[in-house]
Biopython code that builds the backbone (N, CA, C, O; Angstrom):
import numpy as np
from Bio.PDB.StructureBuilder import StructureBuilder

atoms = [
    (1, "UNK", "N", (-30.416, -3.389, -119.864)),
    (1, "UNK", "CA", (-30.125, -2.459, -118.793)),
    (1, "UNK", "C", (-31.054, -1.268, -118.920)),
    (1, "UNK", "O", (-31.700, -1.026, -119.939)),
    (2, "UNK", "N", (-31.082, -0.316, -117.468)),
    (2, "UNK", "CA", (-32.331, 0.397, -117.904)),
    (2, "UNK", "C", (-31.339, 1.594, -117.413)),
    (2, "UNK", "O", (-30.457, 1.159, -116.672)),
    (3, "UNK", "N", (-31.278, 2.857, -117.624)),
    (3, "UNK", "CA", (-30.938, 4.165, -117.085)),
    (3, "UNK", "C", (-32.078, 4.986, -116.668)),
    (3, "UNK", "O", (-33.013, 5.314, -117.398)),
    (4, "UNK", "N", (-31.874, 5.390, -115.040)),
    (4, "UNK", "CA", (-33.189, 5.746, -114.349)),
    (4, "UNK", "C", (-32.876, 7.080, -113.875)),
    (4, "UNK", "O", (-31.715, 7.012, -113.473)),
    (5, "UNK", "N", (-33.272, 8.140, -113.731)),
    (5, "UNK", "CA", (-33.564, 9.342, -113.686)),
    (5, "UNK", "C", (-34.570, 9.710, -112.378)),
    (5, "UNK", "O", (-35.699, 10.120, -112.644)),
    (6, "UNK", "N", (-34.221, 9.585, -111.176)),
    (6, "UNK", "CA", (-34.849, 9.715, -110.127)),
    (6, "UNK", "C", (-34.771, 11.477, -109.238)),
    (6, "UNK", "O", (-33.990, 11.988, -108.435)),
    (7, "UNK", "N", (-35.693, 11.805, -109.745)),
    (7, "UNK", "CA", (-36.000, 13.791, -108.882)),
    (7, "UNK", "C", (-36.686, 13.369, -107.909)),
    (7, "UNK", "O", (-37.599, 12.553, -107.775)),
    (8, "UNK", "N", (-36.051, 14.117, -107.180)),
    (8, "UNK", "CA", (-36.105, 13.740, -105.275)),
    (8, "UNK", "C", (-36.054, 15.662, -104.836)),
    (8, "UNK", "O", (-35.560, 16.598, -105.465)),
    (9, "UNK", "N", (-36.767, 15.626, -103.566)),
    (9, "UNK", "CA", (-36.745, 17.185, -102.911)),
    (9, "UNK", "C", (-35.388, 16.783, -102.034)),
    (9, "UNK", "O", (-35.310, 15.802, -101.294)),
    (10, "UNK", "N", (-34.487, 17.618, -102.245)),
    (10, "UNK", "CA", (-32.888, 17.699, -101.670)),
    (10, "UNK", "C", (-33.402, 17.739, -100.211)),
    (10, "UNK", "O", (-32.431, 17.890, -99.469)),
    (11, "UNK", "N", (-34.231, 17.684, -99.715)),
    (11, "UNK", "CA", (-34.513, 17.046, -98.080)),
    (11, "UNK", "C", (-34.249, 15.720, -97.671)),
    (11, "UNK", "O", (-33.591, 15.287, -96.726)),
    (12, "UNK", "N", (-35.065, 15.007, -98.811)),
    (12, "UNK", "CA", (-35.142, 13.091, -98.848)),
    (12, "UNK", "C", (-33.846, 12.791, -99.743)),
    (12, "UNK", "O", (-33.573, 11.614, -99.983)),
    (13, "UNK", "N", (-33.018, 13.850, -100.255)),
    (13, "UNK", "CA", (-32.222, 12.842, -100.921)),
    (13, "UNK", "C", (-31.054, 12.012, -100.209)),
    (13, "UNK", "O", (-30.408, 11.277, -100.956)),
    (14, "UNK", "N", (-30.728, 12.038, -98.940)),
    (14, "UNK", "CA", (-30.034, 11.469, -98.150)),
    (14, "UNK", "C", (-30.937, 9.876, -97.843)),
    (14, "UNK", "O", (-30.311, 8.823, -97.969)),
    (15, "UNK", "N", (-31.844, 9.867, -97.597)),
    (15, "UNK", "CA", (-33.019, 8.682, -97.192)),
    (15, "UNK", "C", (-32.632, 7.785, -98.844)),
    (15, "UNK", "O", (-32.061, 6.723, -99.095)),
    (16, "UNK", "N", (-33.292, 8.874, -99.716)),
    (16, "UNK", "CA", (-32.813, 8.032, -101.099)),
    (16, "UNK", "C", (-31.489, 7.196, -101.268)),
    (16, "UNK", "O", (-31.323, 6.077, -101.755)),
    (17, "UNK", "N", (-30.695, 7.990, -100.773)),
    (17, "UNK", "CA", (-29.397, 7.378, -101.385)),
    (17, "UNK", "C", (-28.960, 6.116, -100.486)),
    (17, "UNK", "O", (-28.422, 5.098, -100.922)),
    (18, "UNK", "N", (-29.316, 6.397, -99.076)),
    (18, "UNK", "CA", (-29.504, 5.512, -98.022)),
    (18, "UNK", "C", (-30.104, 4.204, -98.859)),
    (18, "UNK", "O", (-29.370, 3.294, -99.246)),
    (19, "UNK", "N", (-31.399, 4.235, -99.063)),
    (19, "UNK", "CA", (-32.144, 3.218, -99.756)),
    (19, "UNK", "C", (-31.323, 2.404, -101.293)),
    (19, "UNK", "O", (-31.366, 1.216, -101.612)),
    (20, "UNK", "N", (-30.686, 3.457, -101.940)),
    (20, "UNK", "CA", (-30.053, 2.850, -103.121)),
    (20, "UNK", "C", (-28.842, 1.723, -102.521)),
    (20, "UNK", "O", (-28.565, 0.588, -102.910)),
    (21, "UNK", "N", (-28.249, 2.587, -101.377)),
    (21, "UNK", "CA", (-26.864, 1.511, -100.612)),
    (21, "UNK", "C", (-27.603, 0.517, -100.437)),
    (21, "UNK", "O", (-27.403, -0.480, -101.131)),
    (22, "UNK", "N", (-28.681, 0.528, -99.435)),
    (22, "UNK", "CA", (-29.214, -0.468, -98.978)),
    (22, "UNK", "C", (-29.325, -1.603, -100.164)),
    (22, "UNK", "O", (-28.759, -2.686, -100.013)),
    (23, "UNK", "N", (-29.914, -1.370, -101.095)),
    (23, "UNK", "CA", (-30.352, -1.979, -102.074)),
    (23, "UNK", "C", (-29.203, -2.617, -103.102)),
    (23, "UNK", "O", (-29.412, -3.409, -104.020)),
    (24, "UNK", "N", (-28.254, -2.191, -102.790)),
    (24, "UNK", "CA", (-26.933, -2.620, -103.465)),
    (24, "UNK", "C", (-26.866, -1.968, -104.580)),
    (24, "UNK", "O", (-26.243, -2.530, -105.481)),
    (25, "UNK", "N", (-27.308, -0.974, -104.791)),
    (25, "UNK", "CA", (-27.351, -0.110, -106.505)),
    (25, "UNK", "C", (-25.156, 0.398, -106.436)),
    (25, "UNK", "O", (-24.450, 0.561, -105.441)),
    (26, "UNK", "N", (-24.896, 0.458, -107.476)),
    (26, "UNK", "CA", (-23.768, 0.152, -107.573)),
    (26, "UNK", "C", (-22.562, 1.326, -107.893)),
    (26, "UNK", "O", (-21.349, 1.471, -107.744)),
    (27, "UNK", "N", (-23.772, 2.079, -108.449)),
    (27, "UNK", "CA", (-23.372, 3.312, -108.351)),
    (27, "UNK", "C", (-24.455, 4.094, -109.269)),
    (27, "UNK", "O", (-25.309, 3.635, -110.028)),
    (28, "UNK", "N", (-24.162, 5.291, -108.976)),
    (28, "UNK", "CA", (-25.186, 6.264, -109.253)),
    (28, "UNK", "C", (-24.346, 8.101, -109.445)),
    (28, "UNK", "O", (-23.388, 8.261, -108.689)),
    (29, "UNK", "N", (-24.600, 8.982, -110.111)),
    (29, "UNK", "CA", (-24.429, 10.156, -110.457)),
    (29, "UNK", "C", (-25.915, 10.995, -109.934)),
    (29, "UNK", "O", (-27.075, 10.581, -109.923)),
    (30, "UNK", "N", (-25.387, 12.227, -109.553)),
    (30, "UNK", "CA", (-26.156, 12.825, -108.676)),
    (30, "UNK", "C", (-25.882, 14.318, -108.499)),
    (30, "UNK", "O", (-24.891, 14.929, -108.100)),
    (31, "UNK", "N", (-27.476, 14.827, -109.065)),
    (31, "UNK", "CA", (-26.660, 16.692, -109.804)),
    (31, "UNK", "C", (-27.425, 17.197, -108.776)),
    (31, "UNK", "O", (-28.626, 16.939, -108.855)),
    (32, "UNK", "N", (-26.906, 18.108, -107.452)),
    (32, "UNK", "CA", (-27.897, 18.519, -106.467)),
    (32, "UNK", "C", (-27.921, 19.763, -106.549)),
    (32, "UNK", "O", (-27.212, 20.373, -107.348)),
    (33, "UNK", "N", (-28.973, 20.490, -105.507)),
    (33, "UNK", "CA", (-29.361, 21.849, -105.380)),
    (33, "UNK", "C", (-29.975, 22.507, -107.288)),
    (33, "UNK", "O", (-29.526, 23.544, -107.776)),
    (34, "UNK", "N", (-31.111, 21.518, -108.078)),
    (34, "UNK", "CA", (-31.585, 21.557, -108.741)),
    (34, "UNK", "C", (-32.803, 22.529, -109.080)),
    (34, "UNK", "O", (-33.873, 22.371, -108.493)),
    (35, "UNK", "N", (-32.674, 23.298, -109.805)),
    (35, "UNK", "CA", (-34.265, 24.660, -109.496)),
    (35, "UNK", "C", (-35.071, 24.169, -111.026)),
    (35, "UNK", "O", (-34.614, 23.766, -112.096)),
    (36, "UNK", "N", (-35.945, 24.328, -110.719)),
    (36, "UNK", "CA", (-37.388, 24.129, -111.562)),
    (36, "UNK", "C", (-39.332, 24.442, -111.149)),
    (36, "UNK", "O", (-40.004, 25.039, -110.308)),
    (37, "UNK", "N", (-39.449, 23.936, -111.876)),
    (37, "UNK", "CA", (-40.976, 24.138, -111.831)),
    (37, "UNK", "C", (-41.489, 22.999, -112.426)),
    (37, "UNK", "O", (-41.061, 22.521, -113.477)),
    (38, "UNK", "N", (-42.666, 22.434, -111.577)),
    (38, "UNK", "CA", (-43.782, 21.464, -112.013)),
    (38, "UNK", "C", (-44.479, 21.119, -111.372)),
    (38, "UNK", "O", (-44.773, 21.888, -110.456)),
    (39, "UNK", "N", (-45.073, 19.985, -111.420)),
    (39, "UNK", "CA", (-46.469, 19.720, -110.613)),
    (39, "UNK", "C", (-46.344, 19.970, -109.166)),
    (39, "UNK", "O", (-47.295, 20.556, -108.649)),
    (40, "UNK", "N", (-45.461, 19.675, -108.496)),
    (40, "UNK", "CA", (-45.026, 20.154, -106.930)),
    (40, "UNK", "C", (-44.768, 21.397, -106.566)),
    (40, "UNK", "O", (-44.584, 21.722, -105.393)),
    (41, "UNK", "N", (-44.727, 22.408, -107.816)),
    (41, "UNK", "CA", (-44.599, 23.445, -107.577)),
    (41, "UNK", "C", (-43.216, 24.249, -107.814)),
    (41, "UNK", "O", (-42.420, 23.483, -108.356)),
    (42, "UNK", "N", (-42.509, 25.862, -107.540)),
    (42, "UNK", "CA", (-41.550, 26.321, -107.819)),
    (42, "UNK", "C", (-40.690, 25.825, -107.107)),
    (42, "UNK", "O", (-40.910, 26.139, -105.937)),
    (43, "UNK", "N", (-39.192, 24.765, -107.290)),
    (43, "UNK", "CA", (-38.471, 24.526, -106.607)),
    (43, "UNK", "C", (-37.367, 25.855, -107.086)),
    (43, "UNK", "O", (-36.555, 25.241, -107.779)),
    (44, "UNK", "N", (-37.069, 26.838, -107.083)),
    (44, "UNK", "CA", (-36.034, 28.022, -107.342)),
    (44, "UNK", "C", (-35.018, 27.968, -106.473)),
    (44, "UNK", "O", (-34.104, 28.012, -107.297)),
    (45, "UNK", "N", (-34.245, 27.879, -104.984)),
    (45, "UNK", "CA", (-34.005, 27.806, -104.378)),
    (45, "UNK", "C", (-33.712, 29.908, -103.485)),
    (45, "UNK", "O", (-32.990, 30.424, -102.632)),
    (46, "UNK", "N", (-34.759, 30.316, -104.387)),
    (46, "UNK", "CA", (-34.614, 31.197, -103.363)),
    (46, "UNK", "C", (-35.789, 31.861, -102.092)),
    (46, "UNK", "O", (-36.904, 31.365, -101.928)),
    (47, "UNK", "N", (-35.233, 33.113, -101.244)),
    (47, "UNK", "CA", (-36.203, 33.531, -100.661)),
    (47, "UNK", "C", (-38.044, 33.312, -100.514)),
    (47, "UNK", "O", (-38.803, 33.148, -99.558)),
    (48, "UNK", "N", (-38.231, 33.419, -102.083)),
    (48, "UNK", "CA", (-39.691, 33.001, -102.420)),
    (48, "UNK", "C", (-39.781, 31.966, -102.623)),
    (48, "UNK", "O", (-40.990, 31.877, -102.414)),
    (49, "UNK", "N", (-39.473, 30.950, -102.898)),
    (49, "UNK", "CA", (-39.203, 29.638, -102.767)),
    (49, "UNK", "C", (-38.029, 28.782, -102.572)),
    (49, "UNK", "O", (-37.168, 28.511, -103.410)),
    (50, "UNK", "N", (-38.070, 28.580, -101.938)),
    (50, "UNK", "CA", (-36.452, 28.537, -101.102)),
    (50, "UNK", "C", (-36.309, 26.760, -101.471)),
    (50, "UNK", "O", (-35.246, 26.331, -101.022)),
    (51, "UNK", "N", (-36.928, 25.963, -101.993)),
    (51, "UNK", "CA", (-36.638, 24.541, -102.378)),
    (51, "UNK", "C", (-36.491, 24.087, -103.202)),
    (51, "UNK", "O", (-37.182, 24.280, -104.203)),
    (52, "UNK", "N", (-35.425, 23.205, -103.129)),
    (52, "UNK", "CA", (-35.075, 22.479, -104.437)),
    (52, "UNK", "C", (-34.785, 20.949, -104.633)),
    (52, "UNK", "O", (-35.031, 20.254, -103.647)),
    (53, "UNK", "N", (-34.486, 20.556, -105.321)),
    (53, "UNK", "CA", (-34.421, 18.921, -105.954)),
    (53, "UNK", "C", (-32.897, 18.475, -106.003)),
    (53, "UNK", "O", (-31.868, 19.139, -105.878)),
    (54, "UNK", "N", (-33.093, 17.219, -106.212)),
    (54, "UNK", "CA", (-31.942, 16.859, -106.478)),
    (54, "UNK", "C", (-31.652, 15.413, -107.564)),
    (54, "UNK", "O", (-31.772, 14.389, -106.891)),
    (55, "UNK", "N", (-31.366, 15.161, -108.797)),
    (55, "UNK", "CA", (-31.402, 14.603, -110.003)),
    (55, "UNK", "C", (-30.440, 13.416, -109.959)),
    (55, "UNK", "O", (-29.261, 13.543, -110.286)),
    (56, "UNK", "N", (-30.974, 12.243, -109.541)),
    (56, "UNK", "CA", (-29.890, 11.124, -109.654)),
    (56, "UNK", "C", (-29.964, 10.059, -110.831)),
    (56, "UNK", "O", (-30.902, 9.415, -111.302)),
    (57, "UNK", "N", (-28.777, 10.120, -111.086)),
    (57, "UNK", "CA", (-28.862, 8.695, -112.392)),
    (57, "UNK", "C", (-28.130, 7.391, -112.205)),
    (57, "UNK", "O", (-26.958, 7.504, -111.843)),
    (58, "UNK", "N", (-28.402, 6.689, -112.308)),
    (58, "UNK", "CA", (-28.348, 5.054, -112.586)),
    (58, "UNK", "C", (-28.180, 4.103, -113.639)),
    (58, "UNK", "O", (-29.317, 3.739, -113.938)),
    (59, "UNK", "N", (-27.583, 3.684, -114.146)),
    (59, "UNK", "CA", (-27.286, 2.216, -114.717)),
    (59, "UNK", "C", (-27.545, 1.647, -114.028)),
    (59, "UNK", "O", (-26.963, 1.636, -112.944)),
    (60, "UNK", "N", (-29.069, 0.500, -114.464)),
    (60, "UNK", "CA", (-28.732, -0.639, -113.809)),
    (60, "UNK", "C", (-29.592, -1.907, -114.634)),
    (60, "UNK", "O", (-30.403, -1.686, -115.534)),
    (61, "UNK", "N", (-29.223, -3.279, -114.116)),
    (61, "UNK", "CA", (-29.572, -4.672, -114.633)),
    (61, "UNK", "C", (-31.334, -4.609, -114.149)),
    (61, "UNK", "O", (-31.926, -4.216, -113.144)),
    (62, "UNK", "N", (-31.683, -5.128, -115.262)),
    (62, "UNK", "CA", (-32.852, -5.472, -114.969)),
    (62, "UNK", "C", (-33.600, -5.967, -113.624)),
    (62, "UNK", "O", (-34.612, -5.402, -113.210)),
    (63, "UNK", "N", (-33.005, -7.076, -112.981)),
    (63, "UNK", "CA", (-33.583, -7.077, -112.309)),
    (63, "UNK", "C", (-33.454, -5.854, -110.772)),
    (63, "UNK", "O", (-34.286, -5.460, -109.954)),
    (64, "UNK", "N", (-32.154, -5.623, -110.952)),
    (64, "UNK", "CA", (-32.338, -4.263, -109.900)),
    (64, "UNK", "C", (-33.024, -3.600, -109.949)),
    (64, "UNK", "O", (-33.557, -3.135, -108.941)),
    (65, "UNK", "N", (-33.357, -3.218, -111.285)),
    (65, "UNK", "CA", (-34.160, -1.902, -111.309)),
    (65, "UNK", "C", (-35.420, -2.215, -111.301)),
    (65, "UNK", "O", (-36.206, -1.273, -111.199)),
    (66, "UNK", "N", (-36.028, -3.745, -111.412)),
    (66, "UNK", "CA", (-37.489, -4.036, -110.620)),
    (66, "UNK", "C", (-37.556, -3.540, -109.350)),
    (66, "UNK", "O", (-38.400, -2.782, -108.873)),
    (67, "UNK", "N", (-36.303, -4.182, -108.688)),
    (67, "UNK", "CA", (-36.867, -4.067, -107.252)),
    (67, "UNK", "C", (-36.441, -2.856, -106.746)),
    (67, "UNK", "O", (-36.867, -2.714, -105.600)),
    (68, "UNK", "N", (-35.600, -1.681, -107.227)),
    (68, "UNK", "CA", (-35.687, -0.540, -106.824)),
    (68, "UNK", "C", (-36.531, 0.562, -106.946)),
    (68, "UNK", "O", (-36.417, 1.553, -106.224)),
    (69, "UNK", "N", (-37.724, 0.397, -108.186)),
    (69, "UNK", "CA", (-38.789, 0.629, -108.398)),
    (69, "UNK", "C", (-39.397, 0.179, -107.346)),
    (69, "UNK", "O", (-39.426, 1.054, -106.480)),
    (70, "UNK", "N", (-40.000, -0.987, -106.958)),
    (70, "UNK", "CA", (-40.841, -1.619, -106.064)),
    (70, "UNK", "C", (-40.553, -0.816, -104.992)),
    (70, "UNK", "O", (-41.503, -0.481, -104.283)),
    (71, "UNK", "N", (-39.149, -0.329, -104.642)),
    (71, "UNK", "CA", (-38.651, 0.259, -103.043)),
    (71, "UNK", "C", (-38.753, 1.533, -103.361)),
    (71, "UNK", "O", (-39.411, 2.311, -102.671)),
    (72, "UNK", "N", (-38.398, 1.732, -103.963)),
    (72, "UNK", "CA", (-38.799, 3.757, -104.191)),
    (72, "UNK", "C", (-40.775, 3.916, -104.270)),
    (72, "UNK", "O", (-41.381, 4.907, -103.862)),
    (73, "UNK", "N", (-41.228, 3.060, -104.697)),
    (73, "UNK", "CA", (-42.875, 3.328, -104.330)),
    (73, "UNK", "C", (-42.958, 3.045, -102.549)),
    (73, "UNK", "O", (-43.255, 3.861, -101.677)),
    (74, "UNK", "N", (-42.708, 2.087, -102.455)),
    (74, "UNK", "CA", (-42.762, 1.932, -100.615)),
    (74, "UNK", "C", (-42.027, 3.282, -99.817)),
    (74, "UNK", "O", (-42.277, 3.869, -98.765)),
    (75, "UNK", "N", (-41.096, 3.432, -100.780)),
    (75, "UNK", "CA", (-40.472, 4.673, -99.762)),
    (75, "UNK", "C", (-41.145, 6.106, -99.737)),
    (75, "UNK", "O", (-41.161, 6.903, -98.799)),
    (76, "UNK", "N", (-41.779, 6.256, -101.189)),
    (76, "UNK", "CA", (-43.191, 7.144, -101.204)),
    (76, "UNK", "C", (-44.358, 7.053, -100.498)),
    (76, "UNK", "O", (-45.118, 8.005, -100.319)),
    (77, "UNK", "N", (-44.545, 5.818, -100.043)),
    (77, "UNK", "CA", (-46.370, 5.511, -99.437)),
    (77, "UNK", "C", (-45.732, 6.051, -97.791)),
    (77, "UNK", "O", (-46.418, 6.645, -96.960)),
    (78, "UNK", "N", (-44.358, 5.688, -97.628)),
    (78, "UNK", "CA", (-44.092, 6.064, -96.094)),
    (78, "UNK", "C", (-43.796, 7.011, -95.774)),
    (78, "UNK", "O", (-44.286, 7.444, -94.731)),
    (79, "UNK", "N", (-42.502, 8.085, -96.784)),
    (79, "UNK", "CA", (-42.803, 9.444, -95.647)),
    (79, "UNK", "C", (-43.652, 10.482, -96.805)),
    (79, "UNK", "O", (-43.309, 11.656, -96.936)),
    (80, "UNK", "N", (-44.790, 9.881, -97.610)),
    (80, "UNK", "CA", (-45.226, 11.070, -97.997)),
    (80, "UNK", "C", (-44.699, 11.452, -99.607)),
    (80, "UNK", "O", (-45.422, 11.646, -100.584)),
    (81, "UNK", "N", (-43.189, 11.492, -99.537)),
    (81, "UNK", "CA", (-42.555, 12.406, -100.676)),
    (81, "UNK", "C", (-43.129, 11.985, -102.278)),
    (81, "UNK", "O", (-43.555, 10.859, -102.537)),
    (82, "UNK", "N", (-43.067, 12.883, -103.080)),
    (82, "UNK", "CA", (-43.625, 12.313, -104.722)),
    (82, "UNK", "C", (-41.868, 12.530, -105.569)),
    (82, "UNK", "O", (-41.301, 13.451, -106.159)),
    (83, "UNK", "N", (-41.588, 11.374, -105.262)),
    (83, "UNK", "CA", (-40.407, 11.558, -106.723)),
    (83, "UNK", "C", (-40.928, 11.478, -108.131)),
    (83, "UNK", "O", (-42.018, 10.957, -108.369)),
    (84, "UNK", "N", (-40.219, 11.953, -108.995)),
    (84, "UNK", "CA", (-40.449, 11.691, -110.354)),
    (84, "UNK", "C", (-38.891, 10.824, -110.481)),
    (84, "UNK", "O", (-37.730, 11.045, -110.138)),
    (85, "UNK", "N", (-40.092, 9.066, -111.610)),
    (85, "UNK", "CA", (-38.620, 8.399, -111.783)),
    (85, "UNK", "C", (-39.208, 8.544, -113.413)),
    (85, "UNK", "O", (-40.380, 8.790, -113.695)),
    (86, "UNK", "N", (-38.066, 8.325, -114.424)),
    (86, "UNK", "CA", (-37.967, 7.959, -115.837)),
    (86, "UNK", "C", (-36.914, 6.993, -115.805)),
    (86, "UNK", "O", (-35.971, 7.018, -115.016)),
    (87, "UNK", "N", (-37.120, 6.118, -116.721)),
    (87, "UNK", "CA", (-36.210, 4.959, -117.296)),
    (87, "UNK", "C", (-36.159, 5.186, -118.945)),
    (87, "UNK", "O", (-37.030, 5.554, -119.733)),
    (88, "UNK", "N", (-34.755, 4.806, -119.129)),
    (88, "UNK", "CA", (-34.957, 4.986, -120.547)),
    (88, "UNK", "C", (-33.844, 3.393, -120.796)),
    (88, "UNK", "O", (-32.864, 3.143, -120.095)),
    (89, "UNK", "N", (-34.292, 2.617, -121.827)),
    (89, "UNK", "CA", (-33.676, 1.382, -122.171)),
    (89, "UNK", "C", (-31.977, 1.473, -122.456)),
    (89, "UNK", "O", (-31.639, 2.338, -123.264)),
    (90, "UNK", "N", (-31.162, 0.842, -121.995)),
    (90, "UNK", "CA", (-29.579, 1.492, -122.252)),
    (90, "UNK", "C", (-29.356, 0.113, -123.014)),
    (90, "UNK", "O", (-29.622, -0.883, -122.341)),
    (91, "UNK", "N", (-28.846, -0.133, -124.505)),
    (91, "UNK", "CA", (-28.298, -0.656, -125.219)),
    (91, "UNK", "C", (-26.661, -1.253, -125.262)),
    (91, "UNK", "O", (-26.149, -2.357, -125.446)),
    (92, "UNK", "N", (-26.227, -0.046, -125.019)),
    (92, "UNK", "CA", (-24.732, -0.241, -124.661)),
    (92, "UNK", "C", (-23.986, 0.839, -123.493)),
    (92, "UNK", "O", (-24.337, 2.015, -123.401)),
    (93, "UNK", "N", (-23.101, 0.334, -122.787)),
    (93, "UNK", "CA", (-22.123, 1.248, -122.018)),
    (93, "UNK", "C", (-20.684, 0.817, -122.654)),
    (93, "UNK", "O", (-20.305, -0.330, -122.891)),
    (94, "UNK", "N", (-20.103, 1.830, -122.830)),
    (94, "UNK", "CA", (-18.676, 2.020, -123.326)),
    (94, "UNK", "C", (-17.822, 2.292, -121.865)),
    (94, "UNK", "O", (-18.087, 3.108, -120.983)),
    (95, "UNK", "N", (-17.022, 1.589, -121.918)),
    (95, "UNK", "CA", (-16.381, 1.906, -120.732)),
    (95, "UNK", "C", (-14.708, 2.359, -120.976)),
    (95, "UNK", "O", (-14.005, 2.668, -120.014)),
]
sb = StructureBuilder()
sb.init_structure("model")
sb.init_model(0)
sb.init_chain("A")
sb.init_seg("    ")
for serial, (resi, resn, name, xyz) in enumerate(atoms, 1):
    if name == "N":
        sb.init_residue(resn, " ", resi, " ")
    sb.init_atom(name, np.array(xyz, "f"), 0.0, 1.0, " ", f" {name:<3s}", serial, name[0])
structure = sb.get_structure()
């Protein structure tokens, strides 16, 4: 299983999450109105920079998370947006 870490601009994160339903992702956690700084620049959410992100996480089976990779690049080449994804290998879930 892989745990994926997808930063999205809180504009597209509705399209995103749209795309995860679509995709049958099964569930997901999701920390919004996120402030930082990096290559895209100051997301702060204020006056001087008034934008921000939004941080979703995932469990999922291997092969989902091929093809939700594959769909989160297509969903980048089409409207433009640069997410940052990380995966990190998940060993066990305790439930």
């Amino acid at each position: 299983m892989k745990l994926l870490m997808i930063i999205v601009d809180e504009s597209k994160k509705e399209e995103l999450e749209a795309l995860l339903n679509r995709l049958g992702v099964e569930g997901y956690t999701e920390i919004p109105r996120v402030i930082g700084v990096g290559t895209t620049g100051p997301r702060l959410g204020s006056r001087a920079f008034p934008k921000t992100s939004a941080v979703i996480f995932s469990i999922l089976q291997p092969q989902t998370f091929e093809t939700l990779v594959k769909a989160i690049r297509e969903f980048c080449r089409e409207c433009g947006e640069k997410l940052k994804l990380v995966a990190w290998d998940v060993h066990e879930v305790i439930l």
